[in-house]
N, C-alpha and C positions, 0 to 999 in steps of 0.2 A: 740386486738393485731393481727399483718398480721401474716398469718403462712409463716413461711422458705421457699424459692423458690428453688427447686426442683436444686439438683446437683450432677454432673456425673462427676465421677473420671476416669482416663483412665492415658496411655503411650504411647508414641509414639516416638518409637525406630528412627525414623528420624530425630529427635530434640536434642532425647538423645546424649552430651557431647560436642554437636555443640556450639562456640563463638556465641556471639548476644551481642546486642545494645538493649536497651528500655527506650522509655522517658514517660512520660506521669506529670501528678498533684499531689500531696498529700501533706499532712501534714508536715507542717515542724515541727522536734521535739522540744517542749518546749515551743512551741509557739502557738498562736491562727488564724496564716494566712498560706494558704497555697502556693503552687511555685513549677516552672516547676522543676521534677527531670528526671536525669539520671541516668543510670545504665550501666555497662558494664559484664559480667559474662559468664560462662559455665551454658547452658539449661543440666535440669539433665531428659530433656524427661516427668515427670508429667505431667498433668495437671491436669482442672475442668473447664467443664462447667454449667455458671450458666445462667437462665431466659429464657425469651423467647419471641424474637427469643434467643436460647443461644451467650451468650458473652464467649470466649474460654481463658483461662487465664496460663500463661505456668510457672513453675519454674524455676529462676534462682539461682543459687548459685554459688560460690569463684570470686567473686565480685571485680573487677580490679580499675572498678569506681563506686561511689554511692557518696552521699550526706557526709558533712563534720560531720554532727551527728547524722547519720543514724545507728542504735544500733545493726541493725540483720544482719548475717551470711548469709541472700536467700532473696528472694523477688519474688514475683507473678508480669508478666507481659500479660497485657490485649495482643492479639493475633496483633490487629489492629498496636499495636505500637511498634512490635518484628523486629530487622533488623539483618537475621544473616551476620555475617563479612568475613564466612571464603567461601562463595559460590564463 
């Protein structure tokens, strides 16, 4: 079994309550294929990095847009595919 790769919690007061955009892949719920999703939301500043090189992953929450059967209240957006709106 691979051991857990190494992950760093942190905040960052710059991102905290900022509008943003994030697209990226995943699962579509209830299903077996996946498809590009969006998001739209307030960053509450969290994150985590994980691997390495580390991939930087940020929190979003109160979700304006998200996917039509998308069940959670936040979502983790990879750093790469974060666009804030209100710069």
């Amino acid at each position: 079994m691979k051991e857990q790769e190494d992950v760093r919690h942190g905040f960052d007061s710059g991102k905290a309550g900022r509008r943003a955009e994030c697209d990226g892949g995943g699962l579509v719920m209830g299903s077996r294929y996946a498809a590009r999703q969006e998001f739209t939301g307030t960053l509450t500043g969290d994150y985590y990095d994980q691997g390495s090189p580390p991939w930087r992953w940020y929190r979003m929450e109160s979700l304006t847009r998200k996917p039509a059967d998308f069940p959670f209240e936040a979502v983790w957006c990879e750093s790469e595919s974060l666009f804030l709106i209100d710069e």
